[in-house]
Residue, then its C-alpha position, 0 to 999 in steps of 0.5 A: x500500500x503505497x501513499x503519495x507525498x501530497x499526502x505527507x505534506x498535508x500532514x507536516x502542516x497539521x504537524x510541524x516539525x521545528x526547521x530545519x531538519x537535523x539529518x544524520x547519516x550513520x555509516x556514510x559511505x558511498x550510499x549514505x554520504x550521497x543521500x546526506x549530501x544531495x539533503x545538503x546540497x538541495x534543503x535548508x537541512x542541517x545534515x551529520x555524516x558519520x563515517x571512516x577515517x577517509x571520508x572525514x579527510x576527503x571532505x574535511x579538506x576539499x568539500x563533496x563533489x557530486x554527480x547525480x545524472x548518469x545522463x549528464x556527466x557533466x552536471x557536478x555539484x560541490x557541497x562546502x566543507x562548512x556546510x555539513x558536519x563530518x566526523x567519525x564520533x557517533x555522538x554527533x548524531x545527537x539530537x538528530x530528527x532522521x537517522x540514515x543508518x547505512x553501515x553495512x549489514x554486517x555492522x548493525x548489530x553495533x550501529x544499533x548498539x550505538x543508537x541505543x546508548x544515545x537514546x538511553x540518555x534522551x539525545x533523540x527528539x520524541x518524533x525521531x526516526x531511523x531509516x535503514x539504508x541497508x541491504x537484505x532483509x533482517x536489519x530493521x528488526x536488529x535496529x527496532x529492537x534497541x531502540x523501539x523501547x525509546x520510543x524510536x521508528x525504525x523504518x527499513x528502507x530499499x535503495x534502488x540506485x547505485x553509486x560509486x566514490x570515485x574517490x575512495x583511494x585517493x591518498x590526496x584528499x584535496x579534491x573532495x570526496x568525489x561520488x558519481x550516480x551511476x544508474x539514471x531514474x526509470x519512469x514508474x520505479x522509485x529510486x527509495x522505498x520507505x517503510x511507512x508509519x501505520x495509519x494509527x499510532x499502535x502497540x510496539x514489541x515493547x507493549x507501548x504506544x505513543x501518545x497521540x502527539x508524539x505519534x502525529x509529530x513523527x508522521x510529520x517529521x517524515x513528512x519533512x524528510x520525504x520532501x527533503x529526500x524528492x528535492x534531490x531528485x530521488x523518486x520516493x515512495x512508501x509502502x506500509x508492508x516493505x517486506x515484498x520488496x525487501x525479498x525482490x530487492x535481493x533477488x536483484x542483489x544476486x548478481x552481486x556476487x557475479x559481477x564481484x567474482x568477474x572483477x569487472x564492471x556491472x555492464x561488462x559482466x552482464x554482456x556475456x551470457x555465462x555469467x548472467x546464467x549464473x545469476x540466473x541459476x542463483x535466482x531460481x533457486x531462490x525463487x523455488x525457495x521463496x515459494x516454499x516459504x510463501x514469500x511474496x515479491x513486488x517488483x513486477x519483472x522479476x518473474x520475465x528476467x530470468x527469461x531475459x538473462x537467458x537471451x543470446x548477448x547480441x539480443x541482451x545487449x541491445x535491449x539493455x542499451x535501452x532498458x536497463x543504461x548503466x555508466x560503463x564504469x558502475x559496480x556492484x557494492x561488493x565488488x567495491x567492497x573486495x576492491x577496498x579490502x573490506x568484508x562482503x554482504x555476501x551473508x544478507x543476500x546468498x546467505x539470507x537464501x540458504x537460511x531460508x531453504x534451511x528453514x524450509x527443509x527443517x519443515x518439510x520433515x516435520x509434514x513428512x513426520x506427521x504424514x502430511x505431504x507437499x505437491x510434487x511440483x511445488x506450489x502450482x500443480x499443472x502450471x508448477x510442471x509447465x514451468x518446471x518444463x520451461x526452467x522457470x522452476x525446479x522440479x520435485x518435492x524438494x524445491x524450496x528445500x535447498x540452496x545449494x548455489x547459493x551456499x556455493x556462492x557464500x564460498x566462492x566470495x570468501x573466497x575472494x575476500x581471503x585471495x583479494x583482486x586481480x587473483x581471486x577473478x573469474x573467467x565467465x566458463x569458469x565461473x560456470x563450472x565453479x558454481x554448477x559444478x562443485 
């Protein structure tokens, strides 16, 4: 259920929020920095990028250089120095309006505990919010369950825009913090998904719930940051249940480890037809799993890509051109994470993947232990074997039960993060048979 922002806006001047907004970003990498400088760049926001080492150098000495329009290269925009706060104390965050957390997820236990310890001591507004701008499924949970109790929203979010710091290694800070948007807006897809308030303030896990005004505050609190966050050009939009598009988001996400494995860019391992086979593998067999559990998918193409994936280059090729522009140079977030030397988020996706199928096997010898059965095909009867006949589905009752692609690809990018790039790269064949074979 989605709600449009004319909406949000009635509702900020029924309610306002003291302006301007106090935006933090918690983990101001590549996404969160971007997201914190573009609110910068466009709003009267005051805006608090909490990141490494590097990050705080880089902007510290030279400002943010930012590129929005893949379309328009040449379209660049300096965010000042003196304009925002950057520092790698989390303190900083106090008494902020809207928390972007967008550490890695490998990272948020800490980043929870972290908020946490702020909110302990009242150094959150009552309407606060924190958004989690992070991959996979399982993060909002860790963050509401630290914080909720101090009466703090936790609402997940799915980034659905890629960018890269082309700055990341430069030893000479002077230039800035330099990031570049590398996939451009496509009509009738948002670039954020956000994870509305109900329509009614209600019981939390805690057993509490906010009193009338408090909950009407935060309404408006993200009132203001929906219009904060379309002022930078983002297309926004909310869902009152985000989980569907959660799972699409990592069925997406699969081809991570592919373009990871392959060292190369995002549209150089797409053009060749091996490695989008092994997306391909990786996504019905997630799909099979998905269906078993019951879960439900949002974006509409997911069930024509791996269709599309299958394609001969020259047809791909083409269309991709036209559907699917990419700059030549965009990369996958764990890529660049094997690149920098840093931990993959290879457990939130493939992982998220095998811990399901796991889930389902553990259920399917109960039903077999109490004598109760699933359909040869899955769900579906005759149009599961019709798809089952096409490659769309795997056949036999134990679709669903495993994962074995998937676990085989959690090994494969450990692999890499143990042997690093150029040596842990992966010819297309090769790849292939790593994957389907072993």
């Amino acid at each position: 259920m989605t709600a449009v922002i004319s909406s949000f806006a009635r509702a900020r001047r029924a309610f306002a929020v003291d302006m301007p907004l106090k935006v933090g970003v918690l983990g101001a990498g590549a996404v969160g920095a971007y997201v914190g400088g573009m609110i910068k760049l466009r709003t009267s926001a005051d805006v608090v990028l909490i990141g490494r080492r590097n990050l705080v150098d880089q902007v510290t000495a030279g400002g943010m250089v930012l590129r929005p329009n893949p379309r328009k290269p040449r379209d660049v925009f300096a965010v000042h120095p003196t304009s925002l706060t950057v520092t790698d104390d989390v303190k900083a965050l106090k008494g902020c309006d809207v928390i972007f957390v967008a550490v890695k997820t490998t990272a948020t236990a800490e980043a929870a505990s972290e908020l946490e310890r702020i909110a302990e001591k009242g150094g959150f507004p009552p309407h606060a919010l924190v958004l989690s701008l992070q991959n996979g499924v399982g993060n909002g949970a860790i963050l509401t369950k630290a914080l909720e109790k101090h009466s703090v929203a936790t609402l997940p979010c799915m980034v659905n825009f890629n960018v890269v710091w082309d700055s990341y290694g430069n030893l000479d800070s002077a230039n800035g913090c330099v990031i570049r948007r590398c996939t451009p807006s496509k009509k009738g897809m948002p670039c954020l998904v956000v994870q509305d308030l109900p329509k009614k303030a209600a019981l939390d896990g805690t057993g509490m719930m906010d009193h009338p005004s408090v909950f009407s505050a935060k309404k408006a609190n993200l009132a203001a940051l929906i219009d904060a966050v379309a002022a930078t050009g983002l297309v926004v939009k909310t869902e009152l249940d985000i989980s569907p598009t959660l799972f699409s988001k990592i069925l997406v996400n699969l081809q991570s480890p592919i373009n990871a494995l392959s060292g190369a860019p995002v549209p150089v391992t797409l053009s060749k037809r091996k490695y989008r086979m092994a997306w391909r593998a990786l996504l019905l067999e997630a799909l099979d799993v998905y269906r078993a559990c019951g879960i439900k998918t949002r974006k509409p193409y997911v069930s024509v890509l791996p269709l599309i994936l299958a394609s001969p280059d020259w047809l791909y090729n083409a269309a991709a051109a036209v559907l699917f522009p990419l700059d030549p140079k965009c990369k996958s977030s764990m890529l660049q994470d094997c690149e920098s030397g840093r931990k993959t988020e290879i457990d939130a996706i493939c992982g998220e993947v095998v811990r399901l199928a796991r889930r389902n096997a553990n259920r399917a010898r109960d039903d077999d232990a109490s004598g109760e059965t699933w359909g040869m095909y899955g769900y579906g009867g005759a149009l599961g074997r019709v798809l089952a006949i096409l490659g769309l589905r795997s056949a036999g009752r134990s679709a669903g039960r495993s994962a074995r692609l998937n676990a085989r690809a959690v090994e494969l990018v450990r692999r890499l993060e143990f042997n690093g790039l150029p040596d842990g790269r992966m010819a297309p064949d090769e790849l292939w048979e790593a994957l389907t074979n072993a």
